[in-house]
C-alpha positions as CSV (number, residue, x, y, z in Angstrom):
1,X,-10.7,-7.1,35.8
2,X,-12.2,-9.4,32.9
3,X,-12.6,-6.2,30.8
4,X,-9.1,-5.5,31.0
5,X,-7.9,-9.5,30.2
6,X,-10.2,-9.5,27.5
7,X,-8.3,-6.1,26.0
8,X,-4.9,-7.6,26.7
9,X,-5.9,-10.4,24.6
10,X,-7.8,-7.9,21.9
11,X,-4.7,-6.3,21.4
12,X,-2.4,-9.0,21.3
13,X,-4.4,-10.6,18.2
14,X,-4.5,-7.3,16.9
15,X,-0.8,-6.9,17.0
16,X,0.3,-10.6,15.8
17,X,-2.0,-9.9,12.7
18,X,-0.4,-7.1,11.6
19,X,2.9,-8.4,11.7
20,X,2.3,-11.5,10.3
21,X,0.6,-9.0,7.2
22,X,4.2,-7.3,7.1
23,X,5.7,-10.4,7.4
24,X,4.5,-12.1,4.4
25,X,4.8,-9.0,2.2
26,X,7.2,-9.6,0.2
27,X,10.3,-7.0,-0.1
28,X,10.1,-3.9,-2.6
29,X,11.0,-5.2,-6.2
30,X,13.8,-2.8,-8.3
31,X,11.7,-1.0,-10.0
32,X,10.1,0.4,-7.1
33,X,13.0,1.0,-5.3
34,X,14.8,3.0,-8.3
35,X,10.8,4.8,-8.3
36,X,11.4,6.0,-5.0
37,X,14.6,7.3,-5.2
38,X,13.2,9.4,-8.0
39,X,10.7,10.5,-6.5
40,X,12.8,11.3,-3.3
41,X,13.9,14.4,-5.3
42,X,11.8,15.7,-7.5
43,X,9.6,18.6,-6.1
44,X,6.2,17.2,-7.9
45,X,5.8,14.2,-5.4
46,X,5.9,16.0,-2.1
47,X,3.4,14.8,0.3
48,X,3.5,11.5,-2.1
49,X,2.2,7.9,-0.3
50,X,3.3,4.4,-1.8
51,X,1.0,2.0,-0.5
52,X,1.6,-2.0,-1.1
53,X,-1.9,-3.9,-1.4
54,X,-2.8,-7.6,-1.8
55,X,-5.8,-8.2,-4.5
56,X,-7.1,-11.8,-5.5
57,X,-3.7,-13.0,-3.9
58,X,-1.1,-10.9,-5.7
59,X,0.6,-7.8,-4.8
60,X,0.2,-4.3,-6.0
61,X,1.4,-0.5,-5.5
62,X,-0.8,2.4,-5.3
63,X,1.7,5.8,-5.7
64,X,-0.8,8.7,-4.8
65,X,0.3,11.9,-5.8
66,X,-0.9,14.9,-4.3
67,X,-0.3,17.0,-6.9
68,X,-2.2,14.5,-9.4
69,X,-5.8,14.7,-10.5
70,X,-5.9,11.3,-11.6
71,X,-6.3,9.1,-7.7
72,X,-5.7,5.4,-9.0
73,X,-3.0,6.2,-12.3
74,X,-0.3,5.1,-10.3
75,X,-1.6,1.6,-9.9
76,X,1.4,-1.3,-10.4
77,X,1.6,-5.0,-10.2
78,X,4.2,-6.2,-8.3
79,X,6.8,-6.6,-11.9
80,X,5.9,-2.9,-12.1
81,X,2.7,-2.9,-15.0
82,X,0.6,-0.3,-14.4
83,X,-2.9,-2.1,-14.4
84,X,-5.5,-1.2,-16.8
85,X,-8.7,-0.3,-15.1
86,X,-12.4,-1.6,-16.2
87,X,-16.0,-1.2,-14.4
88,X,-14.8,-4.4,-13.2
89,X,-12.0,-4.4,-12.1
90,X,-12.7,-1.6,-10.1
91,X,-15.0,-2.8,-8.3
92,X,-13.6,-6.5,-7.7
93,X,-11.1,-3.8,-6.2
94,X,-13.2,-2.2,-4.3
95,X,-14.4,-5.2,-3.1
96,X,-11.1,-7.6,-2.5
97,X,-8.4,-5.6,-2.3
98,X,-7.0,-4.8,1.0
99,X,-4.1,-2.0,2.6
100,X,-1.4,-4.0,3.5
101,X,1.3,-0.7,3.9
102,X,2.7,2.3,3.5
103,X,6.3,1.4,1.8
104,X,7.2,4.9,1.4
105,X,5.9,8.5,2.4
106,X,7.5,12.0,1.4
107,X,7.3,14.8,4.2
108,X,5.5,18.0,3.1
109,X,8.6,20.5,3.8
């Protein structure tokens, strides 16, 4: 019986924190909206993934691309600059930056 309380509670606190992660995300800016509309048509991004991610407490996009050799090109602040990667900054990344979302995904059809 205390196993099962304590997993009630476990997945309550799992639950309430990823709300309150979708909760404080803030919504899509324009450019990313018009982005996605694009992409909603052209054949190139089927199967494409846009991910929203909080780093060193700002907001960022990752667009991955299937088709796309290149894995972190896509890479936008939230005003929609594509960040310019150094040795550091990939690995302050790597270290920091955390997978808030998926904002958007295209079906593979």
């Amino acid at each position: 019986m205390k196993k099962i309380v304590l997993m009630f509670f476990l997945s309550i606190m799992l639950f309430s924190c990823n709300k309150e992660n979708d909760e404080k995300f803030p919504e899509n800016p324009d450019w990313l909206t018009e982005k996605i509309s694009q992409m909603g048509t052209d054949f190139y991004y089927v199967g494409t993934i846009v991910y929203a991610y909080e780093w060193n407490n700002e907001y960022f996009y990752l667009i991955s691309i299937p088709l796309s050799s290149c894995i972190m090109c896509e890479f936008y602040n939230y005003e929609g600059e594509k960040v310019e990667w150094t040795q550091e900054k990939i690995d302050d990344f790597q270290k920091n930056g955390k997978r808030i979302k998926v904002v958007w995904q295209r079906d593979i059809k």
